[in-house]
C-alpha positions as CSV (number, residue, x, y, z in Angstrom):
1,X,92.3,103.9,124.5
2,X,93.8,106.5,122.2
3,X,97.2,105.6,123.0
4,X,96.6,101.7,122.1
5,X,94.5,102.6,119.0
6,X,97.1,104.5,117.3
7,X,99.3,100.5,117.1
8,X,96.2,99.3,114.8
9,X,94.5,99.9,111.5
10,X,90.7,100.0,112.6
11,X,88.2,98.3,109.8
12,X,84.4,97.3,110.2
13,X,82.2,95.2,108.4
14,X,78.6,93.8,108.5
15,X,78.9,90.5,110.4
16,X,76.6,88.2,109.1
17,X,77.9,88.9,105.5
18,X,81.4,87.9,107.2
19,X,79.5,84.8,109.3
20,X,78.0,83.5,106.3
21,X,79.4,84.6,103.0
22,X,81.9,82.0,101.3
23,X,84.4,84.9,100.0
24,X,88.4,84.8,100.7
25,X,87.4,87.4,103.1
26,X,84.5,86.1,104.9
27,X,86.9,82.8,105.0
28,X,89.4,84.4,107.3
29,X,87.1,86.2,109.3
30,X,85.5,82.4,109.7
31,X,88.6,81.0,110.6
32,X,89.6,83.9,113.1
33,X,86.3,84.0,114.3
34,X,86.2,80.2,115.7
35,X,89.5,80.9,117.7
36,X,88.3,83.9,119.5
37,X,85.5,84.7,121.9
38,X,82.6,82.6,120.7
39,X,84.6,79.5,119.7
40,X,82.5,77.2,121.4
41,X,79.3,78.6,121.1
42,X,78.2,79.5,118.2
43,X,76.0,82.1,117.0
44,X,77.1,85.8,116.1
45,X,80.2,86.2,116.2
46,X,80.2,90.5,116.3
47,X,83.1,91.6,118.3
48,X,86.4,93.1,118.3
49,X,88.9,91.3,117.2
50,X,93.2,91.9,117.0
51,X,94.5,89.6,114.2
52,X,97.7,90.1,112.2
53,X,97.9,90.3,108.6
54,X,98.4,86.9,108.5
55,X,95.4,85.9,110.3
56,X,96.4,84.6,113.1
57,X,94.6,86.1,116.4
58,X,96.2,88.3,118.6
59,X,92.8,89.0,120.9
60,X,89.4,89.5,121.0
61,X,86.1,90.8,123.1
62,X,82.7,91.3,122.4
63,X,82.0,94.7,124.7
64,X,81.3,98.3,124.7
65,X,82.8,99.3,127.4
66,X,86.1,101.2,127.8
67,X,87.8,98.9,130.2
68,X,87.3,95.3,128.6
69,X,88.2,96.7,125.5
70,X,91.5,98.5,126.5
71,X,92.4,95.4,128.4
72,X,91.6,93.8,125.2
73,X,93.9,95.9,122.9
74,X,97.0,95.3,125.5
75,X,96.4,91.9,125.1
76,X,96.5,92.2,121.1
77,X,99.4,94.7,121.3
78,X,101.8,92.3,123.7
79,X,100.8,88.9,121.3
80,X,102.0,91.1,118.2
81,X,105.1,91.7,120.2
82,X,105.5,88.3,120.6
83,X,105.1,86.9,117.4
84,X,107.5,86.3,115.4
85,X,108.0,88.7,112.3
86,X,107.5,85.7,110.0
87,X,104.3,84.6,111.3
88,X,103.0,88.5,111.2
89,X,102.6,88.1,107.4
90,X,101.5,86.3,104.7
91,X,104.2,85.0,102.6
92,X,102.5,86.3,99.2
């Protein structure tokens, strides 16, 4: 876990501010949110989630425990490494 946490920049924020609010921010964390995990189902949308600068989604998990989360990371850590360095950012 260390060694895959040291390839992000970790932030948190209350989720039903993010969920519901009608901000820039709370606008890409909307539009993250209904790619990931809970797409189809609505509801909270807590979690952990690996998205590039630019938005897009690399992965994401709602768990606490170690394993699911690691796997989870690899998986955010291997789509970065994918993506093309002109989709990582946002042109402005």
């Amino acid at each position: 876990m260390r060694r895959l946490a040291q390839y992000y920049v970790p932030a948190a924020d209350e989720v039903y501010r993010l969920q519901s609010g009608n901000d820039p921010e709370c606008q890409l964390f909307q539009y993250v949110a209904r790619q990931g995990h809970y797409a189809a189902k609505g509801g909270s949308q807590q979690g952990i989630y690996c998205i590039a600068p630019s938005g897009v989604l690399l992965a994401s998990i709602n768990s606490t425990e170690a394993g699911p989360v690691a796997r989870t990371l690899q998986q955010g850590l291997e789509e970065w490494n994918k993506l093309p360095k002109a989709r990582r950012l946002l042109p402005q």
